[in-house]
C-alpha positions, 0 to 999 in steps of 0.5 A: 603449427599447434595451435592452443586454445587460451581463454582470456579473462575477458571473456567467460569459459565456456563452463561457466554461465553467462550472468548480467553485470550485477547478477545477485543469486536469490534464495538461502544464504549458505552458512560461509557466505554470511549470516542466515536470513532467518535470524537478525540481531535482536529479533526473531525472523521477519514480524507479520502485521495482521490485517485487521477487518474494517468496520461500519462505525455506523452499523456499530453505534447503530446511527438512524440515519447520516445528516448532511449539516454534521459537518463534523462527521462528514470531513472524515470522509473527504479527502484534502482535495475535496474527493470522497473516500472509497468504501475500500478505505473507510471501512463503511457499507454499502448502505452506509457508504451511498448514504455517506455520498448523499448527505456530501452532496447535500452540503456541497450544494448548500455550500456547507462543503467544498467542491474542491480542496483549496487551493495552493499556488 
């Protein structure tokens, strides 16, 4: 009795590797399999934002000193919540930034400003 090896469709051959359901190769497409990743209809490649430094606006106009009773300049840095913004996004330094903390703990404690965001619910 001679027996045969056959593979059925189910399962792969022993040549081929096995893949995960889904399995999508990365990397360059080839020029058969569709259109090449590095031009789009319209456009030249992928466009690149540059990231702009941010800048002390106080070191640049050059302010005295930072009053807690300017309400107005203070709001920029407080989130909806009532949190004071990290020196990461506003762009201060660090001198600027402790004055920043100050003068909003100031006017929280002669209630000019909020301890928290309003609430909602």
């Amino acid at each position: 009795m001679a027996e045969t090896t056959e593979h059925s469709p189910s399962t792969p051959s022993p040549s081929a590797p096995s893949r995960p359901s889904g399995f999508r190769p990365s990397g360059p497409r080839s020029s058969e399999g569709g259109r090449p990743r590095d031009t789009r209809p319209g456009g030249g490649g992928k466009k690149r934002f540059q990231v702009r430094k941010k800048v002390c606006r106080f070191c640049v106009d050059k302010t005295p000193f930072i009053d807690y009773k300017d309400l107005k300049t203070l709001k920029f840095f407080i989130t909806e919540r009532g949190k004071i913004l990290p020196r990461r996004i506003s762009g201060n330094c660090a001198r600027h930034q402790r004055e920043i903390t100050v003068a909003i703990q100031r006017g929280r404690n002669i209630a000019l400003l909020p301890f928290s965001g309003e609430r909602t619910a």
